[in-house]
N, C-alpha and C positions, 0 to 999 in steps of 0.2 A: 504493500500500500504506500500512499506519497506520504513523503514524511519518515515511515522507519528506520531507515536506512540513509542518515545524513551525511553528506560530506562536508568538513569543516571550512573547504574552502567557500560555501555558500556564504559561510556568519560572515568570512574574510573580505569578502566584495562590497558590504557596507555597513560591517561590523554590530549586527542583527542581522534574524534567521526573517529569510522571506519566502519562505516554504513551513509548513507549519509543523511545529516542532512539539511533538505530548509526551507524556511521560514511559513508554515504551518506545521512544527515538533511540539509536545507536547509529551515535556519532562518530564517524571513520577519519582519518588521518591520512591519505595517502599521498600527501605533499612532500615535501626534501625527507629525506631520510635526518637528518640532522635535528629537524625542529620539531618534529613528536615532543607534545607535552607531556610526558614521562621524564624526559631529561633537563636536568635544572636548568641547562641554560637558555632553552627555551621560552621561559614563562614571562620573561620582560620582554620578550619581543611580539609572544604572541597571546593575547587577553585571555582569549580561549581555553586556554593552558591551566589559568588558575582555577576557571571553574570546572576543568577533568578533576583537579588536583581538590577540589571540593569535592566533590560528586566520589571520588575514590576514597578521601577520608569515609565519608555515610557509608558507604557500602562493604569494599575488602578491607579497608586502613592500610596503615603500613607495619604493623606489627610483626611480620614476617621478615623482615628485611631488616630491625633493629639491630638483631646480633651481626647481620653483615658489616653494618656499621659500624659496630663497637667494635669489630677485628680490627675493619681498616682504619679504624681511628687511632688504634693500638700499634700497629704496624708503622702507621707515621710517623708517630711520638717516640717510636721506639728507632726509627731511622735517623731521625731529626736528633737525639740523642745519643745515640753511639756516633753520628758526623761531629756532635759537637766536643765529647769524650778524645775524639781522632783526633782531628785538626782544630785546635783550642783557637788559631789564630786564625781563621778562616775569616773572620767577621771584621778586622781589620781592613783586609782587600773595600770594605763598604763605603769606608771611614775616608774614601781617598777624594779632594775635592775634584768635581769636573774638568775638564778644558771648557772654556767660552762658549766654541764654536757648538759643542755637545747639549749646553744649555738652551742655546737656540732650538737647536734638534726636536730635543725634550720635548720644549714649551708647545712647540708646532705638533706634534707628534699628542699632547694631551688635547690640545684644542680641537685638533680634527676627530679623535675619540670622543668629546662632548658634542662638537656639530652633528658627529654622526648620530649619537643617543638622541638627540631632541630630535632627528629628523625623523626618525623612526618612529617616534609616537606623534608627530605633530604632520605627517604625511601620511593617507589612509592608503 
């Protein structure tokens, strides 16, 4: 029937659904392999994303993937600490002031990172 079977790029076209959407919809993703609302870095770019990540807390949660987390959270801390155990000076290398011309780099190089973020929500 119309409607069941959504694709998300319909909401994407003008960011509401204009096909009619009730509560046995299933809403598909078959856009970049990249931007599946499932992966975190997705969810600022695309709205959509937060209300999967709604709709998945009410339903499965994330309770199953917790202790994944806790591993890899363990794994870091534990990487991050025997590098720092290693090479005590490592963090020195940080401390060293720029060249000039690098400063410039930087600067230009943050700004077009913020031009790009506003353009992305402020361009449907």
């Amino acid at each position: 029937p119309l409607g069941y079977q959504m694709d998300a790029s319909y909401y994407y076209l003008k960011l509401k659904w204009r096909v009619p959407c009730g509560p046995n919809s299933v809403i598909t993703f078959p856009s970049a392999p990249l931007l599946k609302p499932w992966y975190w870095w997705s969810w600022p770019v695309l709205p959509l994303g937060i209300v999967w990540h709604e709709q998945r807390i009410k339903t499965v949660g994330y309770g199953a993937e917790i202790p994944v987390v806790l591993i890899e959270s363990a794994l870091y801390l534990l990487v991050l600490v025997v590098t720092r155990f290693s090479r005590p000076n490592i963090t020195k290398l940080c401390y060293k002031q720029p060249e000039k011309n690098f400063i410039w780099l930087q600067t230009m190089v943050k700004m077009a990172a913020v031009w790009s973020m506003l353009a992305a929500y402020m361009v449907p």
